[in-house]
N, C-alpha and C positions, 0 to 999 in steps of 0.2 A: 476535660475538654482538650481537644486537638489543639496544642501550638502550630500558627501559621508557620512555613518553611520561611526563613531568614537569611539573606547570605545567596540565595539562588536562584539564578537570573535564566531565565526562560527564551529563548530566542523563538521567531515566529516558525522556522523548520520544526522545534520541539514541541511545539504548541499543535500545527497540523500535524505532526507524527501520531501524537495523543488523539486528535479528533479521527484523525483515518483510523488509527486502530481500535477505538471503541465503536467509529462505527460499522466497518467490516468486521467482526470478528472471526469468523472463519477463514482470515488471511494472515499471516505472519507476515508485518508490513517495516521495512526498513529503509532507515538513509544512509546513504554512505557518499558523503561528498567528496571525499579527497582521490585524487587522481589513481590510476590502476599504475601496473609499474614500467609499462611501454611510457608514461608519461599523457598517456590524452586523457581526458576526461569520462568517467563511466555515467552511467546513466543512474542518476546516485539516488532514486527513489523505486525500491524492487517487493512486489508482494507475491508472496507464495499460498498458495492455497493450500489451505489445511487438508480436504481430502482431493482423490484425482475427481476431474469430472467424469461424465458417463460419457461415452460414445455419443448422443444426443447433445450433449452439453457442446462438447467439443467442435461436435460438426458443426452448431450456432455459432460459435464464437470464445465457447467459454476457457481460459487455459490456467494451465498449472503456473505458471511464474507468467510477470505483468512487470516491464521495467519503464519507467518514462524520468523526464529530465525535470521537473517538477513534480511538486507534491500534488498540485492543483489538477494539472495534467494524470495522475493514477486516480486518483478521486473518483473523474473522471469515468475513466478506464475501467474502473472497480464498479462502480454504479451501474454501468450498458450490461458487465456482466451481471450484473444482483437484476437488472432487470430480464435480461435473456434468462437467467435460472427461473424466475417468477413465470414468464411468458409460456416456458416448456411444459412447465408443470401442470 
């Protein structure tokens, strides 16, 4: 039997990093909260698509990198495009 993990402390960014990335899977989805080096703040939730879309894709809506300032907000983001891909098809 598996031992539960002990010792490690789950923050809610880590928690929706896991739900977005098991639920897009075809996204490479990342956080990156700490500041860029001009010093302003990036847009610290970025998901990249596994492959490019099609000309069709694209035209709807659909794009290769997707950045937004919450996790909740790419969710989001991510979804309109898994619906526009369902829609074309």
């Amino acid at each position: 039997m598996d031992e539960p993990w002990t010792g490690v402390i789950l923050t809610g960014e880590d928690r929706l990093l896991a739900v977005l990335r098991s639920t897009y899977p075809g996204w490479e989805i990342t956080y990156r909260p700490e500041p860029k080096e001009d010093g302003k703040l990036r847009l610290a939730w970025q998901a990249a698509r596994c492959t490019r879309p099609s000309p069709l894709q694209h035209k709807f809506g659909i794009r290769c990198l997707v950045y937004r300032s919450t996790g909740e907000a790419l969710g989001i983001a991510l979804d309109r495009m898994v619906q526009i891909a369902h829609d074309i098809h």
